[in-house]
N, C-alpha and C positions, 0 to 999 in steps of 0.2 A: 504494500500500500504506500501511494509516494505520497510523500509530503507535498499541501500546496503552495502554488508559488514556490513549486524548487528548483527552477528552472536557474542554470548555473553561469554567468559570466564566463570570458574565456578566462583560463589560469592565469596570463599576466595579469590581465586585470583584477580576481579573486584576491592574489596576491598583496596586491597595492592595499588591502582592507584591512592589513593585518600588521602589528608588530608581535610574531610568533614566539618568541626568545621568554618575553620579557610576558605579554599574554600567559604561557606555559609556566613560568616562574610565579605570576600574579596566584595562578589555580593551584597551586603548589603541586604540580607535578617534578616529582624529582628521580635520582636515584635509589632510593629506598623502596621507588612503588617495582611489582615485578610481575602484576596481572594487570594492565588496562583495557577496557574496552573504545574502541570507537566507533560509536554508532551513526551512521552518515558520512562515512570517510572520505568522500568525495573524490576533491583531486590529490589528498593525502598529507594537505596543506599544514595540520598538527599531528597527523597519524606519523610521519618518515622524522619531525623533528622530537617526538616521544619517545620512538626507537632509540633516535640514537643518547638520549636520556636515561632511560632502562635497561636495564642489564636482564629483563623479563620479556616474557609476550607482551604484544599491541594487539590483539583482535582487532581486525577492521573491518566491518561489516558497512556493506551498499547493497542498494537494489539493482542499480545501472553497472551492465556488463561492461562497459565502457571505461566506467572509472576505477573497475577492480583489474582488468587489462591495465590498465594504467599506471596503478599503485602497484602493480607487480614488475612491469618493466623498471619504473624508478627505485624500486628494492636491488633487482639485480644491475643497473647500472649504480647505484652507490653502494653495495656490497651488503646492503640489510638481511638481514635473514632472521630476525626475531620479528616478522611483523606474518599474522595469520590472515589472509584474506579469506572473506567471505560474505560470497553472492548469494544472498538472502533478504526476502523481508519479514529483517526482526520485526515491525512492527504486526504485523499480522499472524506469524507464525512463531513467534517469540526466537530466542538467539540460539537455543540449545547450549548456550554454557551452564557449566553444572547451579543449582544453587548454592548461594553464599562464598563463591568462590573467585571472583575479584577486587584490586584494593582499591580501584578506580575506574569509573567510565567518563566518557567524556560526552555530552550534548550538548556542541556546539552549532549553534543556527538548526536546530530541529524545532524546537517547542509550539513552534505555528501549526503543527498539525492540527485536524480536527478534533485528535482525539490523544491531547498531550500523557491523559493517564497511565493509557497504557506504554506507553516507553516509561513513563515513572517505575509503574508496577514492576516493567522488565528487566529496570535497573536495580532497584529495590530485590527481587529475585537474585538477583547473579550475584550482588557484593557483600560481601563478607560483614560480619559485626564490626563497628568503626570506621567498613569502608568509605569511600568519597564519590560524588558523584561530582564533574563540575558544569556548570551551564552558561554559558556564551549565548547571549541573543543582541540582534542587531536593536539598537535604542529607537522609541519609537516617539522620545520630547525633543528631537532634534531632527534636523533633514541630512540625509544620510544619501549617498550616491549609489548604494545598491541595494538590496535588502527585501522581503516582500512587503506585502503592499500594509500600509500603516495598520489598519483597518483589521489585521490579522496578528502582526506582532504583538508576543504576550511580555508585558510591563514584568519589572522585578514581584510586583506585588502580587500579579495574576500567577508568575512561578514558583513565589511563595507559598501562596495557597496550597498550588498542588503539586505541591513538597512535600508539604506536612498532612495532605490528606494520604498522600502515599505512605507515609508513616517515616520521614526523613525528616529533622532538624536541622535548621541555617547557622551554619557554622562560619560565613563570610560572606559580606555583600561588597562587592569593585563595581569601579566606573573604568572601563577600559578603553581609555579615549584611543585614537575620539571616537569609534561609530557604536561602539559594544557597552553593554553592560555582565558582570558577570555573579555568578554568585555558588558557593560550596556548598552543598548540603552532605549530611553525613546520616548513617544507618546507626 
């Protein structure tokens, strides 16, 4: 089931939206984590700069055969080999990783779906007690040059919500200038 409005920019320009270093430092993804998940992996934009953070698996799960082609040739042109691809929709079909068995996933620019619970719930599922989940969405009090449509971007507050209806506590709220907001929530 695709997200809407997920129609993707080309990569350079994807690119230009992001400072990934310092974004991935902000969500505190470090070397200590050694299961992440990324759901939505896309062009591989935080998935190829995780890896080489981890000394663990990156699951990276997409729907579009395009983008998992993709995140695989750039594995084997930069020599990665901790990173699992997989062409699936977790959202409909859930991820098949085991329960409570990751220290982090990553939902970056997904939460627009129609139906944000269930990636909650499937997050909630896979990660471990004390796990992290972190969430990246494009701001919707400012005008932003890409992103979907205002109308559908959910607020820190709207992912608040259903955080905690998932059964997840806010452990951190960021402003990731300029176009993002971000926020940790923990099991």
């Amino acid at each position: 089931m695709k997200v809407r409005d997920s129609g993707m920019p080309n990569e350079e320009m994807w690119s230009d939206f992001f400072d990934v270093r310092t974004m991935l430092d902000q969500m505190q993804i470090s070397p200590l984590l050694d299961q992440v998940v990324d759901l939505g992996s896309g062009y591989g934009t935080f998935t190829i700069p995780v890896a080489q953070i981890i000394k663990g698996t990156v699951h990276a799960f997409d729907i579009e055969p395009k983008m998992i082609d993709l995140l695989q040739h750039k594995s084997v042109l930069l020599n990665i080999e901790n990173i699992e691809l997989n062409l699936c929709d977790f959202i409909a079909d859930g991820s098949g990783l085991p329960d409570h068995s990751m220290n982090y996933v990553m939902l970056f620019n997904i939460l627009h779906h129609t139906h944000p619970e269930q990636i909650l719930g499937e997050t909630f599922r896979i990660l471990k007690q004390g796990g992290k989940a972190g969430i990246i969405h494009w701001r919707s009090d400012i005008s932003t040059p890409r992103g979907p449509a205002l109308t559908i971007r959910p607020t820190p507050e709207q992912c608040k919500k259903w955080a905690v209806a998932s059964g997840f506590f806010i452990s951190k709220e960021l402003l990731l200038n300029p176009y993002h907001f971000g926020l940790i929530i923990s099991k």
